[in-house]
C-alpha positions as CSV (number, residue, x, y, z in Angstrom):
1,X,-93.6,-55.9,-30.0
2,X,-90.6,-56.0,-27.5
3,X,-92.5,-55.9,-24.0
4,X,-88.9,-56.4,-22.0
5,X,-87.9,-53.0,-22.1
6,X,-91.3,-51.8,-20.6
7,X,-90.5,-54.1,-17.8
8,X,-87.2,-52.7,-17.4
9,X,-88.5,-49.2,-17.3
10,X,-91.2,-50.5,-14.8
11,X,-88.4,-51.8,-12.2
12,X,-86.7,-48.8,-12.5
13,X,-89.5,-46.5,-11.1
14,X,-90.0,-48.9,-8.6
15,X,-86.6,-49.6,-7.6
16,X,-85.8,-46.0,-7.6
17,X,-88.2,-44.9,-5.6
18,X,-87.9,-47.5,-2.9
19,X,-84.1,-46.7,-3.0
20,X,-84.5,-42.5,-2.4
21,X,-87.1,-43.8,0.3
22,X,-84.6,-45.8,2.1
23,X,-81.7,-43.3,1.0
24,X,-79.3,-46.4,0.5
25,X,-78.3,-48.0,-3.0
26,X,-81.4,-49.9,-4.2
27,X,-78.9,-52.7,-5.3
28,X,-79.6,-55.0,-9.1
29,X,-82.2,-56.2,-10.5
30,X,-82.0,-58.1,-13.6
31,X,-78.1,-57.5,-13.6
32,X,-78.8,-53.8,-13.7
33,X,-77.8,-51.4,-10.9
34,X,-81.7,-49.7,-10.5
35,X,-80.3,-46.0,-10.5
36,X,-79.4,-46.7,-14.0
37,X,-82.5,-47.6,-15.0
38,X,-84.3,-44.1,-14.6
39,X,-82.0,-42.7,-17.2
40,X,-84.6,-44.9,-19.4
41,X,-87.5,-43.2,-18.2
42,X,-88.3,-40.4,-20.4
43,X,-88.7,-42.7,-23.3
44,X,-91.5,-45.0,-22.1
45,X,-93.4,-42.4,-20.0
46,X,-96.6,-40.3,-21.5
47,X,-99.4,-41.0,-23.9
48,X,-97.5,-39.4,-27.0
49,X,-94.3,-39.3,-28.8
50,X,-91.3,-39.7,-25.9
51,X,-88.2,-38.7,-26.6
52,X,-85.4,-41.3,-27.8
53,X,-84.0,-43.1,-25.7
54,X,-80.4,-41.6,-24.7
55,X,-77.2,-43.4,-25.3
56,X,-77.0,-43.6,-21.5
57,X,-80.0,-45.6,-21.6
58,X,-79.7,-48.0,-24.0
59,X,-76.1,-49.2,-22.4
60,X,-78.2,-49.7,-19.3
61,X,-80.2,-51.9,-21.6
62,X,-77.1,-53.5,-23.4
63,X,-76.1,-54.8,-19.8
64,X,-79.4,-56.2,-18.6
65,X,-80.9,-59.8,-18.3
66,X,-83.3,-58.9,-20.7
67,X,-85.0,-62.1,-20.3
68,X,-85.4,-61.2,-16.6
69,X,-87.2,-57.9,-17.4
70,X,-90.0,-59.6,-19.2
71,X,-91.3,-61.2,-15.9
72,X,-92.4,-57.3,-14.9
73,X,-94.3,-56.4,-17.9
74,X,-97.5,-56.8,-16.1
75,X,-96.5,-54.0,-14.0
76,X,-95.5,-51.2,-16.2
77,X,-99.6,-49.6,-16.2
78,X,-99.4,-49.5,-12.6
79,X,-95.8,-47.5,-13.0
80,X,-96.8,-44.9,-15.4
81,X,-95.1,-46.7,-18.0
82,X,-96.4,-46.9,-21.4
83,X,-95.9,-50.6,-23.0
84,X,-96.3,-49.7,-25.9
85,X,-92.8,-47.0,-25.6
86,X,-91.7,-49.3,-23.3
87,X,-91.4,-52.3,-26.1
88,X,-90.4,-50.6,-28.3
89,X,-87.3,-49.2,-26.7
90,X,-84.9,-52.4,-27.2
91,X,-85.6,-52.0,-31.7
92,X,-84.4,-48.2,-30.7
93,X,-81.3,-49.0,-29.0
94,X,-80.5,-51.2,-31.6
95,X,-80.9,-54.6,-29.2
96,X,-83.2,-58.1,-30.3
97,X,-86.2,-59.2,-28.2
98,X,-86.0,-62.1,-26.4
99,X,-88.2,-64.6,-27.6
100,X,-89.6,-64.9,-23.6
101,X,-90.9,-61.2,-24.3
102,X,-92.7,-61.2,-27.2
103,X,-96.5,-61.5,-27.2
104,X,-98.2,-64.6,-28.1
């Protein structure tokens, strides 16, 4: 499974909501602006079939340290984020999992 992208999503509801708390720009993580990251959202949110994962999000994804996103996994429960739509989101974008994100 690609746990990564269930990081990324993770950072993104964090980062987001810190940012329209502070009303400022919530600035990068993980080479990613954290606005951009909500776009990805939708498709790791819920206990049932999310929607795909736009073509918005998956360039967010394209540009990321994807490497870097797999030190959040442990986070993404907390988030609402789903792992398992959240690692599966790189395979649907068309991207490979790091080797640091896969499960051992």
């Amino acid at each position: 499974m690609e746990k990564w992208a269930g990081i990324l999503v993770l950072l993104l509801a964090l980062l987001s909501g810190a940012s329209a708390h502070a009303n400022a720009n919530a600035g990068s993580i993980c080479n990613i602006d954290s606005h951009k990251l909500t776009c990805c959202l939708p498709a790791v949110s819920g206990n049932y079939s999310p929607p795909p994962p736009t073509k918005q999000c998956c360039f967010v994804l394209r540009h990321s340290n994807l490497p870097c996103l797999c030190s959040y996994k442990t986070l993404l429960p907390a988030l609402g984020i789903n792992p398992k739509h959240a690692f599966a989101l790189p395979g649907k974008c068309g991207l490979k999992t790091p080797p640091e994100c896969h499960v051992n």
